[in-house]
TORKOL-787148 format. One line per field, with one value per residue (C-alpha): x, y negated, z; residue number from 1; residue in one letter. Coordinates in pm, whole numbers, plus 32768, in hexadecimal, padded with zeros to 4 digits. Example, Ala and Ser with C-alpha at 12.3 -4.5 7.8 and 13.67 -1.06 7.14 Angstrom:
x c(84CE/8557)
y c(81C2/806A)
z c(830C/82CA)
num c(1/2)
residuo c(A/S)
***
This chain:
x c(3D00/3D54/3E17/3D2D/3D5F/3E7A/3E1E/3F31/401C/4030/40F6/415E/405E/3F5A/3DE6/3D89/3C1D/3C54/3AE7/3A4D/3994/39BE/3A07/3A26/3B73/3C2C/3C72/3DDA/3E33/3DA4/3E5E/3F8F/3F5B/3EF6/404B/40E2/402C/4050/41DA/41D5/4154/3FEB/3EC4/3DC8/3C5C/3BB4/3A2A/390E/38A5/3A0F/3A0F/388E/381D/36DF/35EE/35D9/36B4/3827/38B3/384E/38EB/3782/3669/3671/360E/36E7/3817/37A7/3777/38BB/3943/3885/38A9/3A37/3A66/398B/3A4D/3AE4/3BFF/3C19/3D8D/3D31/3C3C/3D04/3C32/3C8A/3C59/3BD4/3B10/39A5/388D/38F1/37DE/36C6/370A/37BB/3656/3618/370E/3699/3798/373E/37CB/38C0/3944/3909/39EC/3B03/3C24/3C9B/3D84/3CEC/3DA2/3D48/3D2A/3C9A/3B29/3B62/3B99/3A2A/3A4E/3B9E/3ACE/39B1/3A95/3B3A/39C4/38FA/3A05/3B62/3C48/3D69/3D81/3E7C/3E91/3F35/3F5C/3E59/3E4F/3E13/3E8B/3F5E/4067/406D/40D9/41AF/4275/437C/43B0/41F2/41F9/4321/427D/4144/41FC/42DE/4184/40A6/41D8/42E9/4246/437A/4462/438E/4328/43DA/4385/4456/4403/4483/437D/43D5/4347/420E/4223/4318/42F3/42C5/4182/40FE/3FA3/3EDF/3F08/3D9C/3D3A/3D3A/3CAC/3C37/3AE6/3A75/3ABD/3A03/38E0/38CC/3887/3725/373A/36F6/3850/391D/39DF/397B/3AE1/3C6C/3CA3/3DEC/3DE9/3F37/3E70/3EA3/3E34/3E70/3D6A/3D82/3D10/3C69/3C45/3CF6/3BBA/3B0C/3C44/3C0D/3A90/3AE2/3BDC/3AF0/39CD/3AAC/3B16/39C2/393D/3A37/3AD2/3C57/3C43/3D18/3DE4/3F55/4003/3FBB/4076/4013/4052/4004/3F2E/3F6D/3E8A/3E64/3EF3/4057/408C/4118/3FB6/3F54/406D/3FF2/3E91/3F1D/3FC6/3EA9/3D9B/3E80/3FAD/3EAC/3EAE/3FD6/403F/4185/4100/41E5/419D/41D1/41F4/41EC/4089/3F5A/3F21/409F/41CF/4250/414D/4181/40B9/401C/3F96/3E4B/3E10/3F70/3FD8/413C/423B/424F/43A0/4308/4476/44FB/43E3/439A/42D3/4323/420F/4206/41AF/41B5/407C/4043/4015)
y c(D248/D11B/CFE9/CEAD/CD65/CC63/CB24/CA16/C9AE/C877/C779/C619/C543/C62D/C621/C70E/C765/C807/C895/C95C/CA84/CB39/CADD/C967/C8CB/C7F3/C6AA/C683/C7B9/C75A/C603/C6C1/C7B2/C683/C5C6/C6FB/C702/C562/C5BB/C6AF/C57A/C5F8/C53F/C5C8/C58C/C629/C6BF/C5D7/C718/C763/C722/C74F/C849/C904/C8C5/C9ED/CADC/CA4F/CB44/CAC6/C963/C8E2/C950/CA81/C980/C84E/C951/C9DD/C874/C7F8/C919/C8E6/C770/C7C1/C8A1/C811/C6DD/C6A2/C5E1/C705/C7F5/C8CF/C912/C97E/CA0C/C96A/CAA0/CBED/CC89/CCF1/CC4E/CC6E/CDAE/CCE0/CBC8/CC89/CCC4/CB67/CB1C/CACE/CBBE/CB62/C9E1/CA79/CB14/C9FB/C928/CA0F/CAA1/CA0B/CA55/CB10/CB43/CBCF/CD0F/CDD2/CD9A/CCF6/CE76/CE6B/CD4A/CDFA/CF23/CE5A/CD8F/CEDA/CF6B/CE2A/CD50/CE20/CD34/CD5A/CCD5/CCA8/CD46/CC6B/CBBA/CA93/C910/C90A/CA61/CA52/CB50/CA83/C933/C9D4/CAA3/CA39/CB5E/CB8B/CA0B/CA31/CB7D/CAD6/C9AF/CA8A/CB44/CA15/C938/CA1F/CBAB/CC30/CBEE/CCD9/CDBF/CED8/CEE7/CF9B/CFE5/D0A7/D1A4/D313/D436/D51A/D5CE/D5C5/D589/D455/D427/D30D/D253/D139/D078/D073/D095/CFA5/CFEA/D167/D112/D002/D11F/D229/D11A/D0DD/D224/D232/D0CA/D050/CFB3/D0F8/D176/D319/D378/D321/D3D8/D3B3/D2BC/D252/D22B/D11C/D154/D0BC/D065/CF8F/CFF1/D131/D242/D375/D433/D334/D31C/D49F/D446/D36C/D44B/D53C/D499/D460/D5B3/D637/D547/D5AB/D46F/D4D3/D5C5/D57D/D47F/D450/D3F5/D348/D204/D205/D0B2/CFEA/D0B2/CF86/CF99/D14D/D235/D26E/D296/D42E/D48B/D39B/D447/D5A6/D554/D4C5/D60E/D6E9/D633/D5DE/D6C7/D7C9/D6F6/D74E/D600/D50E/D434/D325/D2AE/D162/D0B4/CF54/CEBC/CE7B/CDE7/CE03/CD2B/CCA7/CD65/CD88/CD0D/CE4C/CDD4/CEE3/CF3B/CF42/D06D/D0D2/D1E7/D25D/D305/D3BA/D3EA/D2B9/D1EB/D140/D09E/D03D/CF91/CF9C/CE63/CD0E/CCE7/CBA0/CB40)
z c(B2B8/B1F2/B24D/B28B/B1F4/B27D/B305/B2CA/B379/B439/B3F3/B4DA/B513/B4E1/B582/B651/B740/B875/B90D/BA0B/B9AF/BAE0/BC35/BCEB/BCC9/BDBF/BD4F/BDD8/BD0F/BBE2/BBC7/BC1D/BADA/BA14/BA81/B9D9/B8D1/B8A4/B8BA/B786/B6AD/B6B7/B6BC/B7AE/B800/B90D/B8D1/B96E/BA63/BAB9/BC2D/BC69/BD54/BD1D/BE20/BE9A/BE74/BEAE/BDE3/BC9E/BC08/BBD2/BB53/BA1C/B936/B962/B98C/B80D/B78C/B7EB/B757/B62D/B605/B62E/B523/B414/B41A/B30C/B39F/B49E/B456/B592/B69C/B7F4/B8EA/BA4A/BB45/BB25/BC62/BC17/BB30/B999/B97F/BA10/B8D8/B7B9/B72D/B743/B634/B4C2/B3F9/B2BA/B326/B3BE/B28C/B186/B24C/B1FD/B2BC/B3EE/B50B/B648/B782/B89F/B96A/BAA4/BA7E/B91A/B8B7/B835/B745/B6CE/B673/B5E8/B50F/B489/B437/B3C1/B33C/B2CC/B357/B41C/B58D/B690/B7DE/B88F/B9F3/BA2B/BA2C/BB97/BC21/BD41/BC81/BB5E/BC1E/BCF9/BC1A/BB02/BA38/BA35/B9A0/B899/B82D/B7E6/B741/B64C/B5FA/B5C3/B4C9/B46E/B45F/B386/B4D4/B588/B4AB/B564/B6E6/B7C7/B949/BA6D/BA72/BA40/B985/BA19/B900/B7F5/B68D/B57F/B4DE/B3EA/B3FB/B432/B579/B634/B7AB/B89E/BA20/BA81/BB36/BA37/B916/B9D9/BA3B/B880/B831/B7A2/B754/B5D2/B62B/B658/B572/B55D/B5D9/B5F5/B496/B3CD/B51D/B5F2/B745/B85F/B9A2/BABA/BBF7/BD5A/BEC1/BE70/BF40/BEAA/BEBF/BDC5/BCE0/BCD6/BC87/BB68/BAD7/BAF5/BA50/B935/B8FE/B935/B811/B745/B740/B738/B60E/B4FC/B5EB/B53F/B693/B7C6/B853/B9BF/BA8C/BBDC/BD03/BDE2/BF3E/BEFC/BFEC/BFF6/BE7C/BEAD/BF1B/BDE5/BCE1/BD59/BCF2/BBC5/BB6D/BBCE/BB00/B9D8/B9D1/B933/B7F8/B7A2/B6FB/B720/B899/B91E/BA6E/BB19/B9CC/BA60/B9F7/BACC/BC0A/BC86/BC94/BB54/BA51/B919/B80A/B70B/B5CA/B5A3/B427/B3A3/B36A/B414/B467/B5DD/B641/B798/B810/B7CA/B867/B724/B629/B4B5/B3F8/B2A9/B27B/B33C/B43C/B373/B1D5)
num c(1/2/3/4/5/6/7/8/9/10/11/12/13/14/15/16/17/18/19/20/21/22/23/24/25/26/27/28/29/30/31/32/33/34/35/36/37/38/39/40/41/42/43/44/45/46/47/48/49/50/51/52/53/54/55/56/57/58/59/60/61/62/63/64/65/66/67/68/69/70/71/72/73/74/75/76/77/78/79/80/81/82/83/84/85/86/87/88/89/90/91/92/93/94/95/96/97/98/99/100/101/102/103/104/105/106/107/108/109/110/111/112/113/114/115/116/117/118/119/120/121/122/123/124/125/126/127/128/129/130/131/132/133/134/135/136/137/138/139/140/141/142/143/144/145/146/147/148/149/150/151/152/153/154/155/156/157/158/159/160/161/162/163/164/165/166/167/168/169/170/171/172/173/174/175/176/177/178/179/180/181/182/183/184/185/186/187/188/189/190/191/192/193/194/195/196/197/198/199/200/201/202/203/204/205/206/207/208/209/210/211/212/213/214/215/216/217/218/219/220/221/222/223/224/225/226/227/228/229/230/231/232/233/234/235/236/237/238/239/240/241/242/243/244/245/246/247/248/249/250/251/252/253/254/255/256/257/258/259/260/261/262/263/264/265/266/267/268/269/270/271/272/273/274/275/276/277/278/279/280/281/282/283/284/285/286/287/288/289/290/291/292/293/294/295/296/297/298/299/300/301/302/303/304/305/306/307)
residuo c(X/X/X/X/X/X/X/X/X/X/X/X/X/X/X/X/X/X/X/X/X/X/X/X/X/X/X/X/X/X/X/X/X/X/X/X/X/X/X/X/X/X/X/X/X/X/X/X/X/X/X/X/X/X/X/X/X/X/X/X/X/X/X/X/X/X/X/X/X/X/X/X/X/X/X/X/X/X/X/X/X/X/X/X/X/X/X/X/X/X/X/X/X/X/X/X/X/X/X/X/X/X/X/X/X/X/X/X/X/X/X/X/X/X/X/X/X/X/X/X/X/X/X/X/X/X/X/X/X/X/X/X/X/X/X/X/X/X/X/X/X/X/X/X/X/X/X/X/X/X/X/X/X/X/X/X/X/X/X/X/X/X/X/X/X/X/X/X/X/X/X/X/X/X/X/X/X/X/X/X/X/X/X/X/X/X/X/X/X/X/X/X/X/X/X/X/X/X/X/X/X/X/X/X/X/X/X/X/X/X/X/X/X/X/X/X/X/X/X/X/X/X/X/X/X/X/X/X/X/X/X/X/X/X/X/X/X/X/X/X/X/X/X/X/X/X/X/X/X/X/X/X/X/X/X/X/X/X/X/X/X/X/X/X/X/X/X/X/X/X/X/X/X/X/X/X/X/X/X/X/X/X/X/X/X/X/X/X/X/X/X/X/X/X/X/X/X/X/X/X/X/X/X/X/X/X/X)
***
């Protein structure tokens, strides 16, 4: 697997989209991320369809097609540095097809953050563009305004990548070992749910894997492990970086399933890596290629997230 292509980095005073591809957003939390944002020295503007509601189903930010054309209209601006998605929840498969990629890619690299349900444009902009993308805690998220060490991650990531180009944790080995890759992954059910999409990538070859999930039952984590390894999906894998199960059952019933689906891989796992839907997450740059020490809970990239 080869390393994608770098966005740059962003620099003071930059402009920046933040959009809504997935699900609705509440409008006290969003000016609270844009205050942050406003405080780095970056220029925001917020999507035309960022606080709609669709009218039907409140679990979608508006309808599939305003959701895709603010996305859209964001990153083909020219004057655009970065589009930063504003929540996850549910809603970016219903309007990923919706996107012209052939726009998409003449306007050139770009910054994307996001994560949860943004998993599926991570793994479409890995397939259909080659670029580089940041998974990374949210404009509005409740963890990312709540949490220091979650915002100065992000900030280090987004204007000074060298300072953070190793990331430690407190996480521990599963299984033992160092192994080199390139960083890809993102949320367990929204990789399981891509399979057999033209999005998908075939499997986590020559891959360092990501996974992390929220409020699933154990018995449909084991599902979508299973699925994966079923499909194939694992071979080849380098190492795995496991992070947040926030809202699972008590994370030893979680860890055991973890070790019974994945120990037979025999690769270097680290578990409870610090990304994801938990306190303070970490910010992974996904197609950079890096070193991950299992034991010592950590990650050396090889080269900044960010040109």
């Amino acid at each position: 697997m080869k390393p994608l292509v770098r966005p740059r980095r962003l620099a003071p005073g930059a402009h920046v989209a933040v959009v809504a591809p997935s699900g609705p957003v509440p409008e006290e939390r969003l000016e609270a991320g844009l205050d942050i944002l406003r405080g780095w020295d970056l220029d925001p503007v917020v999507g035309s369809h960022v606080l709609d509601r669709h009218p039907e189903f409140a679990y979608l930010a508006g309808t599939d097609a305003d959701r895709a054309a603010d996305f859209q209209f964001a990153w083909c601006d020219p004057s655009v540095e970065a589009v930063l998605c504003a929540r996850g929840g549910y809603g970016v498969q219903r309007m990923v097809d919706l996107l012209d990629w052939d726009a998409l890619r003449a306007a050139g690299p770009k910054v994307l953050l996001g994560f949860s349900d943004i998993t599926a444009l991570h793994e479409a902009f890995a397939t259909r563009m080659g670029l580089v993308t940041l998974h990374g805690p949210m404009v509005a998220g409740v963890d990312f305004l709540k949490n220091a060490r979650a915002q100065e991650h992000l900030r280090a990531t987004l204007f000074e990548p060298e300072s953070v180009q190793t990331i430690t944790s407190t996480g521990r080995a599963l299984t033992p070992g160092r192994a080199r890759g390139v960083l890809l992954g993102g949320c367990l059910s929204l990789l399981a749910a891509d399979l057999g999409t033209p999005w998908a990538r075939p499997s986590a070859q020559g891959g360092l894997l990501c996974l992390e999930d929220i409020a699933e039952d154990t018995y449909r984590l084991d599902r979508y492990l299973t699925q994966l390894l079923r499909a194939g999906w694992f071979e080849g894998a380098a190492g795995i970086l496991l992070g947040s199960w926030a809202e699972c059952a008590p994370y030893a019933e979680v860890r055991a399933l973890l070790m019974d689906r994945l120990g037979g891989l025999r690769i270097p796992i680290t578990e409870e890596f610090g990304f994801g839907h938990g306190e303070g997450a970490l910010t992974i740059p996904f197609g950079v290629r890096a070193e991950l020490d299992a034991e010592r809970a950590s990650l050396t990239l090889e080269e900044p997230a960010l040109l």
